[in-house]
C-alpha positions in Angstrom: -8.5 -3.2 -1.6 -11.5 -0.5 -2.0 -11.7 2.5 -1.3 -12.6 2.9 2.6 -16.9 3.5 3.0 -16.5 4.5 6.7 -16.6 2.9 9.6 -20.6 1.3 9.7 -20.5 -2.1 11.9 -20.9 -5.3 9.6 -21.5 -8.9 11.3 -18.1 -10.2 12.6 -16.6 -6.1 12.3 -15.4 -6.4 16.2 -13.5 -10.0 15.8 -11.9 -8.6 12.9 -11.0 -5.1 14.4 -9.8 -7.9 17.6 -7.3 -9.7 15.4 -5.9 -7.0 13.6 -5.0 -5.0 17.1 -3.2 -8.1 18.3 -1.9 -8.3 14.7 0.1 -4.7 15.4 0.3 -5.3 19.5 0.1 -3.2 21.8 -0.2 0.4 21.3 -1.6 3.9 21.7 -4.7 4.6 19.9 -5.3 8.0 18.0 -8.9 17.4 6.3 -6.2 17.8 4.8 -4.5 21.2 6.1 -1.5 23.4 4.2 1.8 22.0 3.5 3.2 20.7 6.5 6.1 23.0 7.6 6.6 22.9 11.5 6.4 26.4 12.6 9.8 27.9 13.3 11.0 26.4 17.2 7.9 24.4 16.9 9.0 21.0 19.2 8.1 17.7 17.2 7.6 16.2 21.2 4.6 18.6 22.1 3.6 20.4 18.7 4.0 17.5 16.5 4.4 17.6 12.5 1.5 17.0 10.0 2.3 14.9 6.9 0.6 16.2 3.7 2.1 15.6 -0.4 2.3 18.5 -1.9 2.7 19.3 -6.0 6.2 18.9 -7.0 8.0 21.6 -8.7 10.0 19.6 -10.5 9.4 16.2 -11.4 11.4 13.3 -9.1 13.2 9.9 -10.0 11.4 7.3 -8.2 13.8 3.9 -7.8 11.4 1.5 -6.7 13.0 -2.6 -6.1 10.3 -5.1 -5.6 10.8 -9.1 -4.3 8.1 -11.1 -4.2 7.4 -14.6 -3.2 4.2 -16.4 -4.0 3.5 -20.1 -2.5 -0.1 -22.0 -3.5 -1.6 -25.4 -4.6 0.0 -25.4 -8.5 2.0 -21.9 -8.3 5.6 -20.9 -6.4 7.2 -17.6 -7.6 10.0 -15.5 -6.6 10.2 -12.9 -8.6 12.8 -9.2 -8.3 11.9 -6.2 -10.1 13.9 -2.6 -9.7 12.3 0.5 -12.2 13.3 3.9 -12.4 10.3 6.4 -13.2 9.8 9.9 -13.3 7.4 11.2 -10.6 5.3 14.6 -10.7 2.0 15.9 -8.6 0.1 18.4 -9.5 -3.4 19.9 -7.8 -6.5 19.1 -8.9 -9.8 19.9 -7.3 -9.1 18.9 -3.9 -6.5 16.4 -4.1 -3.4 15.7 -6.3 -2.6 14.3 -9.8 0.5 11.9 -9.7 1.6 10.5 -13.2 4.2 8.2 -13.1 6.4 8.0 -16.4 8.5 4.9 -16.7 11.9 5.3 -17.6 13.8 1.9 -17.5 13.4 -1.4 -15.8 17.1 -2.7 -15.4 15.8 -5.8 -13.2 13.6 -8.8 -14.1 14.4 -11.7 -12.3 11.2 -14.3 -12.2 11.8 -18.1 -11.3 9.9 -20.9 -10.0 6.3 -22.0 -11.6 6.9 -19.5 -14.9 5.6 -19.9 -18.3 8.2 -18.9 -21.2 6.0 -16.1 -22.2 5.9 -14.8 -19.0 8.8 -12.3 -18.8 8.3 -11.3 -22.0 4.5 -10.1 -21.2 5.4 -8.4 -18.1 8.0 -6.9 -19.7 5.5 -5.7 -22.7 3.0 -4.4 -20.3 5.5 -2.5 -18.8 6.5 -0.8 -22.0 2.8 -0.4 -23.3 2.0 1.4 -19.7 5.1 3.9 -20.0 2.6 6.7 -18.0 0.4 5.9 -15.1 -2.0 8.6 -13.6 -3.9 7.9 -10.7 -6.1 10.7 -8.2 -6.0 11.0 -4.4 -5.8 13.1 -1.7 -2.9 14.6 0.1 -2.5 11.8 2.6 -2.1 9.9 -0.5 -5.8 7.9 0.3 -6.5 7.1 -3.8 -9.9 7.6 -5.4 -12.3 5.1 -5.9 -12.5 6.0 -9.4 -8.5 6.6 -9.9 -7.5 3.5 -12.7 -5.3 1.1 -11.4 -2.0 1.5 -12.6 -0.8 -1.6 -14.8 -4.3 -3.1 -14.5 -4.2 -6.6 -16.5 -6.0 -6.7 -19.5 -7.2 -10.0 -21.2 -5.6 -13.1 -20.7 -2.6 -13.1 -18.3 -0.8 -16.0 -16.7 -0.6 -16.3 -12.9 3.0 -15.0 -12.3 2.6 -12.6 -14.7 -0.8 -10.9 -13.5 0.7 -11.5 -9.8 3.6 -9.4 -10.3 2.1 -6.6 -12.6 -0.4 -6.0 -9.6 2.3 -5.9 -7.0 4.5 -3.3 -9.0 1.3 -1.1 -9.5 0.2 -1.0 -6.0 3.5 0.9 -5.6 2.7 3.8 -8.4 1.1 5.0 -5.9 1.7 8.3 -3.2 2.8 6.6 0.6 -0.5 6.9 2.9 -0.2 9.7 5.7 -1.8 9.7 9.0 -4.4 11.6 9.4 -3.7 13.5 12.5 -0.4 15.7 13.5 2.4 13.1 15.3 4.5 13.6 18.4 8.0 11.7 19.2 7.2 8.3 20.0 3.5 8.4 20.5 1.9 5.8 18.1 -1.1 7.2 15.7 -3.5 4.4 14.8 -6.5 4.7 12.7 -9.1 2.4 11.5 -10.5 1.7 8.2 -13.7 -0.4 7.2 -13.3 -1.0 3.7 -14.1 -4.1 0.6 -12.0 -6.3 -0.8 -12.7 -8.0 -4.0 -11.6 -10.8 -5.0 -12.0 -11.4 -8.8 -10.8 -14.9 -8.9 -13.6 -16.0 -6.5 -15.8 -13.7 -6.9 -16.1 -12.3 -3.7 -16.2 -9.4 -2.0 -15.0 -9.7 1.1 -15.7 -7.0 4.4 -12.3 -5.6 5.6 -10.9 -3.8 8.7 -7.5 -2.4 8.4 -5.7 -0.6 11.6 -2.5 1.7 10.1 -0.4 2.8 13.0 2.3 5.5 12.2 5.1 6.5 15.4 7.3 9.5 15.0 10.7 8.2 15.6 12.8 11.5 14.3 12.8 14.9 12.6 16.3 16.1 11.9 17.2 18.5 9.1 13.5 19.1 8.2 13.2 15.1 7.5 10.8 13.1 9.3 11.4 9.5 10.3 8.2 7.8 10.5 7.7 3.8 11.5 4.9 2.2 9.6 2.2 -0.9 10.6 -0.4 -2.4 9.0 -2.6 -5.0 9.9 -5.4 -6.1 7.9 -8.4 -9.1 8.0 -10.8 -9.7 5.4 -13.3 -12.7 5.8 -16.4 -14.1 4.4 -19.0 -13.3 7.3 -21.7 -16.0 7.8 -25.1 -14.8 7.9 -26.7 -14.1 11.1 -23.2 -14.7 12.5 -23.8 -18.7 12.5 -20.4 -20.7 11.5 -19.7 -21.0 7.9 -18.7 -24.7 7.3 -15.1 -25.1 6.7 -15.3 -25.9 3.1 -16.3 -22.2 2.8 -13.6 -20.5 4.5 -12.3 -17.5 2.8 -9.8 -15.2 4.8 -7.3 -13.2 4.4 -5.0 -11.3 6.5 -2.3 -8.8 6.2 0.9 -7.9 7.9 3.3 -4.8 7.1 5.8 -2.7 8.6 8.4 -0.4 7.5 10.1 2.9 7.8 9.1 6.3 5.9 11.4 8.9 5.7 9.5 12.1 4.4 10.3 15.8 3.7 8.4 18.3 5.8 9.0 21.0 4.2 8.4 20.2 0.5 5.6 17.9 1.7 7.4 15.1 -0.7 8.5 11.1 0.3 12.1 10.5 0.3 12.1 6.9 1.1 9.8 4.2 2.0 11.6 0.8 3.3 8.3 -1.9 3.7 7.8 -5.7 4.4 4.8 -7.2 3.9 3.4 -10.6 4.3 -0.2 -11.9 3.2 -1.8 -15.1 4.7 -4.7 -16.5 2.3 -7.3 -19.4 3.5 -9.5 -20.8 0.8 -11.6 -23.7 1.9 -9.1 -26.5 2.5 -6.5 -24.6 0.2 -3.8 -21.8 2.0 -1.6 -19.1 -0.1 1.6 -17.2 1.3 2.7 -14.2 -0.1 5.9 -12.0 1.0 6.9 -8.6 -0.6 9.7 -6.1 0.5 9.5 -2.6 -1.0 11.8 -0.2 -1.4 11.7 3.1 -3.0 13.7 6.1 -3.3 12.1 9.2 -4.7 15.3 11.6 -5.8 15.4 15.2 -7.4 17.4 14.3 -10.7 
């Protein structure tokens, strides 16, 4: 997905912004200050607690374990990947630095429609990308410009390239809400955004509602539920009916639990299913990933 270009209305943007709000259910609807300690008797219930990364002081061990299952016409994958890394932040300009350094990958488990070369290459790219860098803010929202971290280069089979991309999206910071939260009152914002598809060459408008519910706060940690719900579409001109042959949709569904440190403004864990529903004319593709990571002073 893009970077997010604001919030101007497109053809279709309200049946969209419709299906992703049923998507998450019902709910309550809701720059970057200084690192996010609570006051001292500040009550997460009335006050509430911003979330904002902050540099680290020491680099952290990042224990990522990935599972992914991929169903389309020609290609079925299940594939488990666990990596240790070494994570540090550092400021820069108005946002943060994050270089990821890649320590070991002790799990590589890929079966179903796989070529023989293909743990081999994503075990090479893995080795050749020891250090990814990307740039973003403190709520962790990347910059356009950042490089994707273990971006494919060249020829790549399916499995391989799917798997690469879903590991990279992790080397990333967890996003933040951007407003304070309170116990149990649900944070939801809204993002208009592109996705592009490079298979099909389209780029598709996209809506995406995040809603983020303070469950806890207990020994300066902050227990944070996660939702996602996203649609991109192909929108007909003048909003006439594009013939089904056509069709190209996708939508998005996450949810998950973020456990984060107030007051050195760091993640300590982030627990998150996802599940990605793809129409292509007559042609569907399902997708399922769980996510786990653990980011541990060494």
């Amino acid at each position: 997905m893009a970077f997010p270009r604001g919030s101007n209305p497109r053809p279709g943007r309200w049946a969209r912004l419709a299906l992703v709000a049923a998507l998450l259910g019902p709910g309550s609807c809701g720059r970057s200050g200084p690192p996010p300690t609570p006051p001292t008797g500040s009550d997460p219930a009335t006050d509430g607690v911003l979330l904002r990364h902050a540099p680290t002081i020491a680099p952290l061990r990042h224990e990522l374990e990935l599972e992914l299952t991929h169903t389309s016409l020609g290609l079925y994958l299940e594939a488990k990947v666990g990596l240790h890394a070494s994570l540090s932040t550092a400021a820069e300009a108005d946002g943060l630095r994050s270089t990821w350094t890649l320590e070991e990958a002790p799990t590589l488990e890929l079966v179903g429609t796989v070529e023989d070369g293909d743990r081999q290459a994503v075990r090479a790219r893995l080795s050749k990308h020891t250090s990814a860098t990307s740039l973003a803010d403190d709520r962790g929202v990347s910059d356009p410009d950042s490089p994707e971290p273990l971006a494919t280069e060249g020829e790549s089979s399916r499995a391989a390239g799917l798997l690469l991309t879903a590991v990279g999206e992790q080397l990333r910071l967890p996003r933040l809400p951007e407003a304070p939260l309170r116990l149990d009152t649900p944070v939801e914002q809204e993002e208009e955004s592109e996705t592009v598809l490079t298979d099909a060459g389209e780029v598709l408008p996209t809506t995406t509602v995040r809603r983020y519910t303070l469950r806890s706060v207990k020994e300066g940690v902050a227990e944070v539920a996660v939702e996602l719900a996203t649609v991109a579409e192909r929108v007909p001109a003048e909003d006439e009916p594009a013939p089904a042959e056509d069709a190209l949709r996708m939508e998005t569904r996450a949810e998950g639990t973020l456990l984060f440190d107030l007051e050195r403004g760091l993640p300590v864990s982030l627990e998150l299913s996802r599940s990605e529903h793809f129409e292509l004319g007559d042609q569907e593709v399902e997708r399922s990933l769980l996510v786990r990571s653990r980011y541990r002073t060494p």
